[in-house]
C-alpha positions, 0 to 999 in steps of 0.5 A, spaced: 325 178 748 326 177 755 328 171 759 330 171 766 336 168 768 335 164 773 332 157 771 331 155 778 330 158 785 337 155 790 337 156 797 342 162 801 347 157 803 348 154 796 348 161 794 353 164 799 358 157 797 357 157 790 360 164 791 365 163 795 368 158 790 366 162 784 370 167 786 376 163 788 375 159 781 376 167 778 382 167 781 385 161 779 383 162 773 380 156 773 373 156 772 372 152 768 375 146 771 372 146 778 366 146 773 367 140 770 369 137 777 362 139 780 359 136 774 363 130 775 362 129 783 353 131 781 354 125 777 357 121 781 351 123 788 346 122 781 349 114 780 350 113 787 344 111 792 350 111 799 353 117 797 347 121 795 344 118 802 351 120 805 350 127 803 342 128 804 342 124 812 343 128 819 345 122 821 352 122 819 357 127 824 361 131 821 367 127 822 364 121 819 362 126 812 369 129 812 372 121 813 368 119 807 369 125 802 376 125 803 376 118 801 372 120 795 375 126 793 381 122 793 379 116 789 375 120 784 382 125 783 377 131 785 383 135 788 385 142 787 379 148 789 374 142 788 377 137 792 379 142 798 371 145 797 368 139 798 372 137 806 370 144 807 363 143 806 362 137 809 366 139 816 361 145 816 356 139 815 353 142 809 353 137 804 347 137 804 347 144 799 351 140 794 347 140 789 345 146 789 351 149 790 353 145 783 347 148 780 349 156 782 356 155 781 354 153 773 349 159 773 354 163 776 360 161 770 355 161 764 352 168 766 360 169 766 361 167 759 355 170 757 350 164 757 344 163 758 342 155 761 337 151 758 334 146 762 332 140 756 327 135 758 328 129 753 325 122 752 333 119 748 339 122 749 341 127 744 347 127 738 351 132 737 347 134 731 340 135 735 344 139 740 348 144 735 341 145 732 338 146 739 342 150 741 343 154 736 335 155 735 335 157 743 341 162 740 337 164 735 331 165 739 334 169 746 340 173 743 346 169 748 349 163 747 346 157 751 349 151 755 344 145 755 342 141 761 340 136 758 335 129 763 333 123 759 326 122 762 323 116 757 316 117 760 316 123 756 315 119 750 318 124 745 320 131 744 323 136 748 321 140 755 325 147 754 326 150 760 329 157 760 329 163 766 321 163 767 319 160 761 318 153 759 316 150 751 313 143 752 313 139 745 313 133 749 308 127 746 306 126 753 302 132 754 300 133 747 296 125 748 293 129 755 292 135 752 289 130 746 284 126 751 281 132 755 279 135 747 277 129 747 271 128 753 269 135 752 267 132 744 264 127 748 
């Protein structure tokens, strides 16, 4: 079987960064860190309604974008490769591309190692169990070893949305009930 790669489509500038810094993780050997410090700083853009604001907005200069990442690697300890990113980033007033750089960049380091990303949709987060078994049956099912991305959504009501490259495996409750309702008023 044949699943894409790609589990969602990012822009050229994303694209064009995330290469940048992947090649320069490459070299540093180092991959691995300045993803975790990605992931870290998404975290911190997915907790924070200013800070997502900031990146997001034409209304901030460059040099008002550049003052507030400087101040924000610093006290989140974002240093190194992802701390010097991100100022380039902002003075280039590209902030706006970060969340699709973190994305690339992960596809770029997991296509690295050899892995497949899932991108996991579930009504509760997930034990350490759930998602051993989950990835090993997504092993099982694709040939490589797959990273997990996992988003707690509870209007899911239970069960998973997997999504890996093109294709797509909705066990969700949600669309079960849809699906149940539509047999339903063509019973009716």
């Amino acid at each position: 079987m044949h699943v894409a790669d790609t589990t969602q489509p990012i822009s050229g500038v994303a694209e064009r960064y995330a290469s940048s810094l992947f090649e320069l993780s490459l070299e540093e050997n180092a991959i691995d860190a300045v993803a975790s410090d990605l992931s870290r700083f998404q975290a911190m853009i997915d907790d924070s309604a200013d800070l997502k604001r900031l990146i997001e907005s034409p209304v901030f200069s460059a040099a008002e974008q550049l003052s507030a990442i400087s101040a924000l690697t610093e006290k989140a300890a974002l240093g190194g490769l992802v701390g010097n990113f991100l100022k380039v980033v902002a003075s280039n007033r590209r902030l706006f591309a970060v969340p699709g750089i973190v994305s690339a960049f992960r596809q770029m380091a997991a296509s690295h190692r050899g892995e497949v990303t899932a991108d996991v949709t579930t009504a509760h987060a997930l034990s350490a169990a759930q998602d051993k078994e989950l990835k090993d049956a997504l092993k099982a099912v694709i040939g490589k070893d797959v990273t997990l991305n996992v988003t707690v959504d509870p209007t899911i009501l239970g069960g998973l949305i997997v999504k890996v490259g093109s294709r797509q495996i909705d066990t969700s409750l949600r669309t079960k009930l849809s699906t149940l309702k539509l047999s339903l008023k063509e019973v009716g």
